[in-house]
C-alpha positions in Angstrom: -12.3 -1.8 26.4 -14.4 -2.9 23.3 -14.6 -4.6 20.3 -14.0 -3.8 16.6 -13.8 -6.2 13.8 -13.3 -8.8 17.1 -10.1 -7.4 18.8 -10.3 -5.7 21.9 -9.3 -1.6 21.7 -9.2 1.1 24.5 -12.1 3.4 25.4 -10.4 6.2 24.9 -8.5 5.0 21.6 -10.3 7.2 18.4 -11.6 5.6 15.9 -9.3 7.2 13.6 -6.5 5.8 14.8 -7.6 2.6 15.0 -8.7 2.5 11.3 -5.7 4.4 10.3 -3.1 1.1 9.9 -5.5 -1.1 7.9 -6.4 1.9 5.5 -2.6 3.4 5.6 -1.7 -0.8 4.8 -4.0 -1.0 1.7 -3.1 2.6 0.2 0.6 2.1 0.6 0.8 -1.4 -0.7 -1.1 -0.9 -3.2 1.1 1.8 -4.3 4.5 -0.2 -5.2 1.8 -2.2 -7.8 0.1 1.3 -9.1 3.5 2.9 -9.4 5.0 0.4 -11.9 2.2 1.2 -13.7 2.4 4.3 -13.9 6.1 4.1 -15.0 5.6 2.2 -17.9 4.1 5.2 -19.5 6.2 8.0 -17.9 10.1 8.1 -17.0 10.6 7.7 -12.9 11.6 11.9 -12.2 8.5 12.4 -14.6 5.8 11.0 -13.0 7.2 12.1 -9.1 7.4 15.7 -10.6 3.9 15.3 -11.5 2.3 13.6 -9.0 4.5 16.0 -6.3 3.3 18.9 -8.8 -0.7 17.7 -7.9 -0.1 17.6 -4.4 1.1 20.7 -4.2 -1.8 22.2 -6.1 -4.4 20.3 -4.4 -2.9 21.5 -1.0 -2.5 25.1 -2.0 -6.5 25.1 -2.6 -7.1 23.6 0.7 -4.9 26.0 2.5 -6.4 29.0 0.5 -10.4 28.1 2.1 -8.9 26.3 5.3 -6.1 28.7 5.9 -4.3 26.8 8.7 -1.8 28.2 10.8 2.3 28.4 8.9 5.1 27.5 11.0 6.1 30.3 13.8 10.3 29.8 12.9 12.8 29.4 10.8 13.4 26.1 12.6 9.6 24.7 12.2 9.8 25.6 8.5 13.3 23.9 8.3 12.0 20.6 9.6 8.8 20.4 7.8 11.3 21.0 4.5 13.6 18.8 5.5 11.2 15.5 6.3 9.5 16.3 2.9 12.7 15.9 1.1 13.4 12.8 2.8 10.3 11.4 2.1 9.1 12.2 -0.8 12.5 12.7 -2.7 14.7 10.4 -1.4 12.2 7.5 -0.3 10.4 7.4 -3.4 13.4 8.7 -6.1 15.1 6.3 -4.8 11.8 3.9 -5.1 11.3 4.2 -8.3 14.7 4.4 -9.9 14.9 0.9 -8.2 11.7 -0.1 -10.2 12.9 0.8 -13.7 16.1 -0.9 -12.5 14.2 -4.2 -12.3 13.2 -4.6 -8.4 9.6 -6.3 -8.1 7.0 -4.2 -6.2 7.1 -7.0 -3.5 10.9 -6.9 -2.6 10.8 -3.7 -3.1 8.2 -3.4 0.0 10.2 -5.4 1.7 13.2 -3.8 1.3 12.0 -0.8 2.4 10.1 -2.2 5.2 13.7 -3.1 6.5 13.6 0.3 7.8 12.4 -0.5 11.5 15.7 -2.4 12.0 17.8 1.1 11.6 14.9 2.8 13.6 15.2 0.7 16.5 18.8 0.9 16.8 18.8 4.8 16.3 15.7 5.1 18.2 16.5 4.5 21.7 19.1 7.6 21.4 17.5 10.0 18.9 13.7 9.6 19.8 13.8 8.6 23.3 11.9 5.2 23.3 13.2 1.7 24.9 13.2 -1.3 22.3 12.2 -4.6 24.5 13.9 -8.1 24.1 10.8 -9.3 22.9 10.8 -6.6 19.7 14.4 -6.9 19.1 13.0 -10.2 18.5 10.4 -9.8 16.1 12.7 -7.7 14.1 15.3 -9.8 13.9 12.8 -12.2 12.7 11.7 -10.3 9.9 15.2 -9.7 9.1 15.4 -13.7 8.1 12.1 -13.2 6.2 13.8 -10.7 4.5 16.8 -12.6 3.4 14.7 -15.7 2.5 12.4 -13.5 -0.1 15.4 -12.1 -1.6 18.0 -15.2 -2.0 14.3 -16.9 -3.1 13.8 -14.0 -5.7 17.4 -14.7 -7.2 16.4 -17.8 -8.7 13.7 -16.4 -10.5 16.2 -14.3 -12.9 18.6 -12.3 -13.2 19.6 -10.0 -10.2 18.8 -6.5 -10.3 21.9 -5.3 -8.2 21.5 -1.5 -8.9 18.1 -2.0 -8.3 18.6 -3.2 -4.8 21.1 -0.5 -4.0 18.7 2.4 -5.1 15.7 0.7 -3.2 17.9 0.2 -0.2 19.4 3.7 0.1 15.9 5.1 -0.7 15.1 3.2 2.8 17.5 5.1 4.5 15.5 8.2 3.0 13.2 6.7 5.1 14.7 6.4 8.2 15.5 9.7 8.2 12.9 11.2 7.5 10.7 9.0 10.8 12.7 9.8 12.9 13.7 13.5 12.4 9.4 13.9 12.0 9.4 12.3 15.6 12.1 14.3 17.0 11.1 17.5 15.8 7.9 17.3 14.2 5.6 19.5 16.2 1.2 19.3 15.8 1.2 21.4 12.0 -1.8 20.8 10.6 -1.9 18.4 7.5 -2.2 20.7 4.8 0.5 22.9 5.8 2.9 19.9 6.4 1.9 18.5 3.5 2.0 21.7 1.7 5.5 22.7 3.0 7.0 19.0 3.0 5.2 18.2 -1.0 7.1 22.0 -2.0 10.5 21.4 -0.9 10.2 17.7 -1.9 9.3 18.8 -5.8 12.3 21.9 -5.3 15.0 18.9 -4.9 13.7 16.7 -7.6 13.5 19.5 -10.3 17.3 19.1 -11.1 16.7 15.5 -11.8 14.4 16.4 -14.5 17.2 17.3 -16.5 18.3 13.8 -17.4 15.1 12.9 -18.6 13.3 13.5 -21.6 9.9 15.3 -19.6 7.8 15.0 -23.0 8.0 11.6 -22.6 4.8 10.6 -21.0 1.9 8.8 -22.6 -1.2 10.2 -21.6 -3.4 7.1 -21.6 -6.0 6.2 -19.0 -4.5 3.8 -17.4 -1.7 6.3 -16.8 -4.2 9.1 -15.5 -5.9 6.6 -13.5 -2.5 5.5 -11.9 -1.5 9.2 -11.2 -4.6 10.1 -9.8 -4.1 6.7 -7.2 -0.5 7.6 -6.5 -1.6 11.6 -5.9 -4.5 10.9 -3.8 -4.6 7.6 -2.1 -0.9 7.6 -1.8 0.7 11.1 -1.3 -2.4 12.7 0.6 -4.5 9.9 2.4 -1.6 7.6 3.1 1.1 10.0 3.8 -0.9 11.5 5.9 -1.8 8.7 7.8 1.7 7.8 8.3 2.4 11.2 9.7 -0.5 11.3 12.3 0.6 8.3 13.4 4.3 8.8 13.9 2.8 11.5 15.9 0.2 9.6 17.9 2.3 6.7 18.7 5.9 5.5 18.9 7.9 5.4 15.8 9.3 2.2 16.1 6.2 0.8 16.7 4.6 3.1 13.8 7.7 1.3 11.5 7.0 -1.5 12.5 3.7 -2.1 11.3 5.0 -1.7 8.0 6.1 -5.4 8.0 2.6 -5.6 7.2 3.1 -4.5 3.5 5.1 -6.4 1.6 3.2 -9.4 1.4 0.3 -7.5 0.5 1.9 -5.6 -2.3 3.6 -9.0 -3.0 -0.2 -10.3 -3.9 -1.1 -7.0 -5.4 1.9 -7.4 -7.7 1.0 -10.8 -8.3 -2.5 -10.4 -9.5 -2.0 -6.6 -11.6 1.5 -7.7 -12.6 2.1 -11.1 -12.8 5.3 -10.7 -11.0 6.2 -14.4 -10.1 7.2 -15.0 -6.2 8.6 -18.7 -5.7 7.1 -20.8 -2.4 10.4 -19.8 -0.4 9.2 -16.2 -0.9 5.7 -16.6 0.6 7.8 -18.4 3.5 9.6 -15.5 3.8 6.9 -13.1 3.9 5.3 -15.7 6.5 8.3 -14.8 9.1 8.5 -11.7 8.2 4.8 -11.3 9.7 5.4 -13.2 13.0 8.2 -11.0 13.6 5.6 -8.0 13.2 3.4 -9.8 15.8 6.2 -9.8 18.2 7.3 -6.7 17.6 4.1 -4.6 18.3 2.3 -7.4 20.8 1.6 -5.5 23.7 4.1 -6.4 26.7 6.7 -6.5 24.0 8.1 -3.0 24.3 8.6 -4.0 28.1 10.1 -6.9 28.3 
């Protein structure tokens, strides 16, 4: 064992990995903040078909000087496709049709942070892993935090039902996605999943397009700097992250630690936005954290 930043890690852990939840914490929160941003200078389908679009070039470069090895089936290329859809069109079309739809970049974190509830009753079947007593705990915990930010968010204004059922189905997108990535996924290297899963991701939302007016988008520099935060620190760095460590670790474990985020996009929100969040919120948020401390404590998975 030794010491980082004063908790105690394994020998053997890389450093990558340990890094990888703080930096995949920051990138991803930030992104609920960056991406209502970005929408109020670009229709939702818009600015996905664009950021997806930049992706997609910036992974086709890498892959023409890197040339990493393509999937060897028809199967390896289905499940790349299929996880990319999940992700990046339903997760975040989902996401962002909730923002326009009035959802706050903190609830909507949290909503979607709901996700390692459905993972850990799927996940014992479908990916093979035991959930302890002591993590059903935790979860169940930050179910109540959940419930408390929402009921306190209500009596802030009016409530954006529609919103909540687009954010909360684009959490299923979610769920899907995790878990068919940990039951299938096999060690692609990052620039062809991301090439493959970014493709087919942009393929499913081109149809969308068609409901919105695409010449719609004001090109200022807040807008460009959003995009360029949303396409690199968010689709490439973050998704990535999240990948590589579905892979390394256990995925409700890995979902877990996305408990983590909503209060921080909460503040993010707060700050950039000015999105009010009553007391009860931060209460919420509060028990929401402990159950992410129980949840991924070591000995919890055990017990």
């Amino acid at each position: 064992m030794h010491s980082l930043f004063g908790f105690l890690v394994p020998d053997n852990e890389p450093l990558w990995l340990i890094l990888a939840p703080v930096i995949f914490l920051l990138l991803w929160a930030g992104g609920y903040t960056v991406a209502k941003i970005g929408l109020q200078y670009a229709p939702p389908m818009t600015l996905l078909a664009l950021r997806f679009g930049f992706v997609v070039l910036i992974m086709a470069v890498l892959f023409v000087f890197i040339r990493p090895p393509l999937p060897k089936t028809r199967a390896g290329w289905g499940h790349l496709a299929f996880v990319g859809v999940m992700i990046q069109t339903v997760y975040f079309g989902l996401n962002y049709l909730g923002f326009v739809n009035g959802i706050p970049a903190g609830t909507s974190a949290l909503i979607m942070s709901m996700q390692p509830i459905a993972v850990a009753l799927i996940a014992p079947r479908w990916a093979g892993e035991h959930v302890g007593l002591a993590q059903w705990g935790g979860l169940i915990l930050a179910l109540i935090g959940a419930a408390v930010v929402i009921l306190a968010r209500m009596n802030v204004g009016p409530t954006p039902v529609l919103g909540y059922v687009f954010t909360t189905l684009g959490m299923f997108g979610m769920v899907v996605g995790t878990l068919w990535e940990k039951r299938f996924g096999l060690s692609h290297h990052p620039v062809t999943a991301n090439l493959v899963g970014y493709s087919a991701g942009l393929i499913c939302l081109l149809p969308f397009l068609l409901m919105e007016d695409v010449t719609d988008v004001q090109w200022t520099w807040e807008f460009i700097g959003a995009l360029s935060y949303l396409v690199i620190g968010n689709s490439v760095i973050a998704v990535g992250l999240l990948l590589a460590m579905i892979r390394a670790g256990e995925v409700s474990k890995v979902s877990a630690q996305l408990f983590m985020v909503p209060p921080v996009a909460a503040v993010m929100a707060w700050f950039a936005l000015g999105e009010e969040m009553p007391l009860w919120a931060w209460i919420g948020f509060a028990f929401a954290g402990a159950g992410v401390y129980l949840a991924t404590r070591k000995g919890s998975r055990e017990a």
